[in-house]
C-alpha positions in Angstrom: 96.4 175.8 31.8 97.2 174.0 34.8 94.1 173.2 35.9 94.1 171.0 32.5 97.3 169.6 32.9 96.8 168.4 36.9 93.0 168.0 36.8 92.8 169.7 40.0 91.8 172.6 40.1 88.1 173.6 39.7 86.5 176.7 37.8 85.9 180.3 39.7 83.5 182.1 37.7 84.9 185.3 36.5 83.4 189.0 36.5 79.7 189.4 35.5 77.0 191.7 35.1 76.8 195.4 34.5 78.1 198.0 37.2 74.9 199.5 37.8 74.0 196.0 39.0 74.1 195.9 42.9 74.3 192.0 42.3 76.9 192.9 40.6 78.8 195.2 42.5 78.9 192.6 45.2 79.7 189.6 42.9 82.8 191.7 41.8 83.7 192.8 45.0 84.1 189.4 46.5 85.7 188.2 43.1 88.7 191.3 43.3 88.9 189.9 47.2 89.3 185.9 46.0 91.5 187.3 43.5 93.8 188.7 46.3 93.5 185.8 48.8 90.9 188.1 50.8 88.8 184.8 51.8 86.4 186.5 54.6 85.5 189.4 52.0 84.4 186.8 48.8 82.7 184.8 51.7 81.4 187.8 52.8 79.9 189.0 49.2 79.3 186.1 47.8 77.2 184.3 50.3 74.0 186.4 50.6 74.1 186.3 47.0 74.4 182.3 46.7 71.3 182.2 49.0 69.5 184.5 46.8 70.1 181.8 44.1 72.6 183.4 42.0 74.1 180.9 39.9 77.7 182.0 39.6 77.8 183.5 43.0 76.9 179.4 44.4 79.7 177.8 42.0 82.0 180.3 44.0 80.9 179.3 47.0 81.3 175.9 46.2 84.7 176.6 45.2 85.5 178.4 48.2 84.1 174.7 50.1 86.2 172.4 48.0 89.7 174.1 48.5 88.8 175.0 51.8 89.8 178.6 51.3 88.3 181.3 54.2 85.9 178.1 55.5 86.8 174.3 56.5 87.0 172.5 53.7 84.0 170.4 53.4 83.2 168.6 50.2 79.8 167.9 50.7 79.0 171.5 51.0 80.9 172.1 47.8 79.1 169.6 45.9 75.9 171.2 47.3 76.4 174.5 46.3 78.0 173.2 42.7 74.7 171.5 42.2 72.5 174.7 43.4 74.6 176.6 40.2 74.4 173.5 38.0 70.6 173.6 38.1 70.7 176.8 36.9 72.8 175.8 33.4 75.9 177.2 35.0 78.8 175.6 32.7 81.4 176.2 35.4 79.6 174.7 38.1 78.9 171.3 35.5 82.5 171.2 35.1 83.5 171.4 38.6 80.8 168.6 39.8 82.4 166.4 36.9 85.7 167.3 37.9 84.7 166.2 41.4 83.6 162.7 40.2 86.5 162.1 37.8 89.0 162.8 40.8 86.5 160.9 43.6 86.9 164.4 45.6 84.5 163.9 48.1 82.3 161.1 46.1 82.7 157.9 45.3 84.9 158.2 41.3 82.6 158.0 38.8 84.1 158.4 35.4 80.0 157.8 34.1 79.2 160.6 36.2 82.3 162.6 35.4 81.3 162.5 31.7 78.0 163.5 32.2 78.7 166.5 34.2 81.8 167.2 31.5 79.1 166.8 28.7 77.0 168.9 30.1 79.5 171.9 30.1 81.7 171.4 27.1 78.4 171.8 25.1 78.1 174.8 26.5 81.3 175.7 24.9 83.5 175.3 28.5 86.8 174.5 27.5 88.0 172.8 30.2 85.3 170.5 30.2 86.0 169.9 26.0 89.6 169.1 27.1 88.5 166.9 29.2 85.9 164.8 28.1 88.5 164.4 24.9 90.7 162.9 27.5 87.8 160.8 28.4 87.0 159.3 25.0 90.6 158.7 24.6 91.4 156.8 27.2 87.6 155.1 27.4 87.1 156.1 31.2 83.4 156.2 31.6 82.5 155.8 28.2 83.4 153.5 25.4 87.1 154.4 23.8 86.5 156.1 20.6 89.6 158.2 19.3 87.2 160.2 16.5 85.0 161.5 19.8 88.4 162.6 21.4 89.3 164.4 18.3 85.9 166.0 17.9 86.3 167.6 21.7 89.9 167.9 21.8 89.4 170.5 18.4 86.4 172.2 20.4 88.7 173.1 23.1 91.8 173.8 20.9 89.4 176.3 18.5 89.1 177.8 21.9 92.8 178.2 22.5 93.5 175.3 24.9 97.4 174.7 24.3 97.1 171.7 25.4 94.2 170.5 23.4 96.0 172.0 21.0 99.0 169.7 21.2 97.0 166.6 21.7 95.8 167.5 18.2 99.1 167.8 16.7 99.4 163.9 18.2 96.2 162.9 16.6 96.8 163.8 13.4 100.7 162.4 13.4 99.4 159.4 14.6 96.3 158.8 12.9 94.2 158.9 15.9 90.6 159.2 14.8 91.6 160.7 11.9 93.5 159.9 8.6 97.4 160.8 9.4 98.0 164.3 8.0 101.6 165.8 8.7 101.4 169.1 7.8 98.0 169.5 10.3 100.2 167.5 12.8 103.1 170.2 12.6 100.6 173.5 12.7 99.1 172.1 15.9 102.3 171.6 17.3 103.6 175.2 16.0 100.4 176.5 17.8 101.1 174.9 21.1 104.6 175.5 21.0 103.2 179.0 20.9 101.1 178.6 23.5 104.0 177.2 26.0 103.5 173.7 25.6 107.4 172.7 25.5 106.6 168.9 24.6 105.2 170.7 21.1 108.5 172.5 20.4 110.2 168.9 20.4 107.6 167.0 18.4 107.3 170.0 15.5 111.2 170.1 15.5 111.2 166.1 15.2 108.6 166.3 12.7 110.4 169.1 10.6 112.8 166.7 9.9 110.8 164.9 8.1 108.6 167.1 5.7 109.9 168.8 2.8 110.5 172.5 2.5 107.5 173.2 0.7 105.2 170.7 3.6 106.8 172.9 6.0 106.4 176.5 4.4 102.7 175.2 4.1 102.2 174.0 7.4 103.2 177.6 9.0 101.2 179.4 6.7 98.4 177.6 8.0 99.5 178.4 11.6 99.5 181.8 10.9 96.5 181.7 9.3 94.8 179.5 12.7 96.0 182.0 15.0 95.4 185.4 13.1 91.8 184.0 12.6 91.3 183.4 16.3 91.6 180.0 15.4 88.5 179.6 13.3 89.8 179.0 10.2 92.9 176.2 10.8 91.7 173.6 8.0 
């Protein structure tokens, strides 16, 4: 979640492949080591395999590059390795290059860029990149403002379980933010946050309570539960 919340923090492609896979094997090995703050081993593991044009073992590589962990951090050596994944459809490795532009980590900021990069990801179904290319629309920063747009993402990521996306929901529909205001949506998202750990949610759905009627209320966590238990695929 944090990595949503500061915008800092960039993607490190998790465990892949089948462990009869020597490719495999390797990419794990250096992911258990990165995992441990064993920077020489990933290096180690993950290199050869970057060169051999393996697409998540590159975005790690480029990971390693932009937060400088077991090499000197170099940005433009990120960015190249990012791009080597990107190429190749990797959806983290989008992200992160979008994530570089929005912040102006090593580039010149590009929100354009940064939404192109985020776009390119989120409709692989990246969460991240949903939440924030939402953020995006909603504040117009590389595209033109258009709250409906920011729903649209903000509910891919949320279906996803983003807490935060999740909340910013909650705030769309009590505010009629691309969307005709509907309270009893507004107070599930925020139940679902507040379930989630987003503490700004507990505060808004408590507000809000005291508004709605008993029945509005008993409805609206009925649909929570409903959102949740349906691994949040049915929350309408």
């Amino acid at each position: 979640m944090m990595k949503r919340l500061l915008a800092t923090l960039v993607i490190l492609t998790g465990l892949i492949g089948s462990g009869g896979d020597v490719w495999a094997q390797d990419f794990n090995k250096g992911l258990k080591a990165a995992q441990s703050g064993d920077f020489a081993t990933a290096l180690k593991e993950w290199k050869p395999l970057a060169e051999q044009g393996r697409a998540d073992a590159q975005n790690n590589l480029g990971w390693m590059y932009e937060r400088g962990d077991g090499v000197t951090q170099d940005y433009a050596e990120a960015l190249k390795w990012y791009r080597k994944a990107a190429e190749q459809g990797d959806a983290a490795a989008q992200f992160n290059i979008g994530l570089m532009y929005k912040m102006g980590n090593g580039v010149t900021q590009d929100y354009a860029e940064a939404v192109k990069w985020h776009r390119k990801a989120a409709e692989q179904g990246e969460a991240a990149a949903q939440y924030n290319l939402g953020g995006m629309y909603k504040r117009g920063d590389g595209v033109t403002q258009d709250d409906a747009e920011a729903l649209k993402w903000y509910r891919k990521a949320a279906e996803q379980g983003d807490a935060v996306a999740q909340y910013n929901l909650g705030v769309s529909y009590y505010n009629s933010e691309g969307v005709l205001q509907d309270t009893i949506a507004a107070h599930m998202w925020f139940n679902i946050a507040a379930a989630n750990g987003i503490n700004a949610a507990v505060k808004n759905r408590d507000t809000l309570a005291e508004k709605l009627t008993k029945a509005d209320i008993i409805e609206a966590q009925k649909r929570a539960k409903r959102c949740v238990a349906s691994g949040y695929k049915d929350c309408n």
